[in-house]
C-alpha positions as CSV (number, residue, x, y, z in Angstrom):
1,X,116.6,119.6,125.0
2,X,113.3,119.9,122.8
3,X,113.6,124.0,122.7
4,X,117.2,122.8,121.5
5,X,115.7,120.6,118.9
6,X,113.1,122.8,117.5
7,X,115.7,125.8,116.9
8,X,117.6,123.5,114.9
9,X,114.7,122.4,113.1
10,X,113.4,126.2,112.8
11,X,117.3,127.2,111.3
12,X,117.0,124.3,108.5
13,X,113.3,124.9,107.6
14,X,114.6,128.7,107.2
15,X,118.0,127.8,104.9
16,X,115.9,125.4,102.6
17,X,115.5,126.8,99.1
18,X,111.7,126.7,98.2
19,X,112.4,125.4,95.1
20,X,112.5,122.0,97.3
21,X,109.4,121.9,98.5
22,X,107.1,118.9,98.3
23,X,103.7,119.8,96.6
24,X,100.6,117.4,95.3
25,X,101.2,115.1,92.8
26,X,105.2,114.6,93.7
27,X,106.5,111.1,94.2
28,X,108.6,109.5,96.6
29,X,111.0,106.9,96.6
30,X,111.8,105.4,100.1
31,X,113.9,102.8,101.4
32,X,113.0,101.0,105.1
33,X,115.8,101.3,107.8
34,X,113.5,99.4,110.5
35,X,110.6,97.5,110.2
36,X,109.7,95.6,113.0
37,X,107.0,93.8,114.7
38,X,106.8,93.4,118.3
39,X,103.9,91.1,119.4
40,X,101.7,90.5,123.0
41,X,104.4,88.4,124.7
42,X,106.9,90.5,123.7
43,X,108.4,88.5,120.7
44,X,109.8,91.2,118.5
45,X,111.0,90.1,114.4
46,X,112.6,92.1,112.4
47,X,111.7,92.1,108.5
48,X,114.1,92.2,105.6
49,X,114.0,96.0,104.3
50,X,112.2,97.0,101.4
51,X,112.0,99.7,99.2
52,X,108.3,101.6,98.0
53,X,107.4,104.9,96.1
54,X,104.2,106.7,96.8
55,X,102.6,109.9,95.7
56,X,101.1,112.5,96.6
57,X,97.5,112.7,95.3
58,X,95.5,116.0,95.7
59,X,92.3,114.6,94.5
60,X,92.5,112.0,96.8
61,X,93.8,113.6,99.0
62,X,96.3,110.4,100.2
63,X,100.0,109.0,99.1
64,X,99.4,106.4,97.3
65,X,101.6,103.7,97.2
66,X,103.2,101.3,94.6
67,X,101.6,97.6,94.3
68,X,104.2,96.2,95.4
69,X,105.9,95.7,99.0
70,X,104.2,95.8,102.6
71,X,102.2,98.6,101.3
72,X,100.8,97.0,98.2
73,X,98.9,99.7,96.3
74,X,97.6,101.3,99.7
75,X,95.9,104.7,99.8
76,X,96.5,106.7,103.0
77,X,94.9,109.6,103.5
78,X,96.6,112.7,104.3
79,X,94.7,113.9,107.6
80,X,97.1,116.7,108.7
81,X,99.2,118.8,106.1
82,X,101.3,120.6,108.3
83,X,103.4,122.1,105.1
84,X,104.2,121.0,102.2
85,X,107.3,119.1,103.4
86,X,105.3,117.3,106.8
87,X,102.2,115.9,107.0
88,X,100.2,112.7,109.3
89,X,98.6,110.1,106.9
90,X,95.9,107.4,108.3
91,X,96.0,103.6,106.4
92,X,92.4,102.0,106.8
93,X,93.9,99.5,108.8
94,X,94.8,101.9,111.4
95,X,98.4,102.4,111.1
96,X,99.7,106.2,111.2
97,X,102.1,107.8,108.6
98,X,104.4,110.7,109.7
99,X,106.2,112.3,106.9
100,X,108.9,115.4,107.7
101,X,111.2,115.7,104.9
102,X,113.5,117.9,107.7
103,X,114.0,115.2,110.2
104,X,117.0,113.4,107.9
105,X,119.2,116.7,108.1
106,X,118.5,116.0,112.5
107,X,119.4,111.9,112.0
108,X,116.3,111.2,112.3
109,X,113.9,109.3,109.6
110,X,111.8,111.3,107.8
111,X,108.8,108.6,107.2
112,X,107.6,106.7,110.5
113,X,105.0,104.2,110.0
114,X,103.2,103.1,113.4
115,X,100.2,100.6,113.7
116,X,99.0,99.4,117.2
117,X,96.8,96.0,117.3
118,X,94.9,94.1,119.6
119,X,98.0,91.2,119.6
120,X,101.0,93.2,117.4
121,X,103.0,96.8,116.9
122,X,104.2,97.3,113.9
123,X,107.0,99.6,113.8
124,X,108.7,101.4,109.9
125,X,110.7,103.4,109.2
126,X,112.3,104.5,105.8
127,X,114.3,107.6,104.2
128,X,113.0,109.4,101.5
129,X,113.5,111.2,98.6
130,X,111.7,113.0,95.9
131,X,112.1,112.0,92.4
């Protein structure tokens, strides 16, 4: 099943024009399609869905986010740039970005956000697209 799932993945990446490609300084506009929160005793609430930009910023080196929303003017820094269409991100409060632009063309989100506590999990995710 995975090998299945990475020749798909390997077919797209190879049909995409380059022209498409993400690069520093690009912004993003997203839209949430989960955001939930699932807490010690196993209480989970889901959030209304919100929408957030961010860019990419090469000198430092994070997407920055709007000041608005659950992000609220966050810097994440980029800590793995797999290509210019996928990379992880790190929020100071621990939470982990995964970006793939490809994974949308699979039905699958292309930005996950993940954040394990001590007493919660948060759980995002949104499609995105460059503008």
């Amino acid at each position: 099943h995975g090998a299945e799932r990475m020749k798909k993945l390997l077919i797209t990446l190879l049909l995409i024009s380059p022209a498409s490609f993400a690069d520093w300084g690009d912004s993003y506009s997203c839209k949430m399609t989960l955001m939930q929160i699932k807490e010690m005793d196993g209480t989970v609430t889901d959030y209304l869905l919100e929408k957030f930009q961010f860019k990419l910023d090469k000198d430092k080196n994070a997407m920055v986010f709007d000041k608005k929303g659950y992000f609220d003017g966050a810097e994440v820094k980029v800590i793995t740039m797999m290509n210019s269409e996928a990379w992880y991100a790190k929020h100071s409060k621990g939470g982990l970005v995964q970006y793939d632009a490809e994974l949308p063309a699979m039905g699958l989100s292309g930005f996950i956000y993940t954040r394990e506590g001590p007493s919660i999990t948060t759980k995002m995710f949104a499609d995105c697209e460059k503008f």
